[in-house]
C-alpha positions in Angstrom: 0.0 0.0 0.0 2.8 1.9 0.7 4.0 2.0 -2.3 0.9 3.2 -4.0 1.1 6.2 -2.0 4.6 6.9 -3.3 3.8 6.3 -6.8 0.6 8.8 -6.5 2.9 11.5 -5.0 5.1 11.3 -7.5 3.2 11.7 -10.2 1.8 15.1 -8.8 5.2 16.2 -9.9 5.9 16.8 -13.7 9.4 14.9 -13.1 7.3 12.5 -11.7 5.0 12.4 -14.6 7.5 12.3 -17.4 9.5 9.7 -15.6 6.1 7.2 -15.6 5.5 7.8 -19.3 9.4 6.7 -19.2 8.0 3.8 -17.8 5.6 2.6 -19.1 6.6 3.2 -22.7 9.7 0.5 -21.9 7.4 -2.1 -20.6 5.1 -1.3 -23.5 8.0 -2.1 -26.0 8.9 -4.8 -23.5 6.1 -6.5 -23.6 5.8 -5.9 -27.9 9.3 -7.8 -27.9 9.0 -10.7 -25.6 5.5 -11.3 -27.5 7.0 -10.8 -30.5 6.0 -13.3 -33.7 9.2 -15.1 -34.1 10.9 -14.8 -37.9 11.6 -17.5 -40.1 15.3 -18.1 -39.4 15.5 -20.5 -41.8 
């Protein structure tokens, strides 16, 4: 719960903001690689 808190603090701050677009935009692309269709390696 703690943590929460922390996280909605932060993001009352424009830092704090920018830096959870940061974020999330590299678990987005994360995410799009590790589910990525494989390519025909042969």
């Amino acid at each position: 719960m703690g943590a929460i808190l922390d996280v909605t603090e932060m993001l009352k701050e424009p830092a704090g903001m920018v830096g959870a677009v940061v974020v999330i935009a590299a678990g987005y692309f994360f995410v799009k690689w590790v589910f990525k269709e494989p390519s025909d390696e042969e």
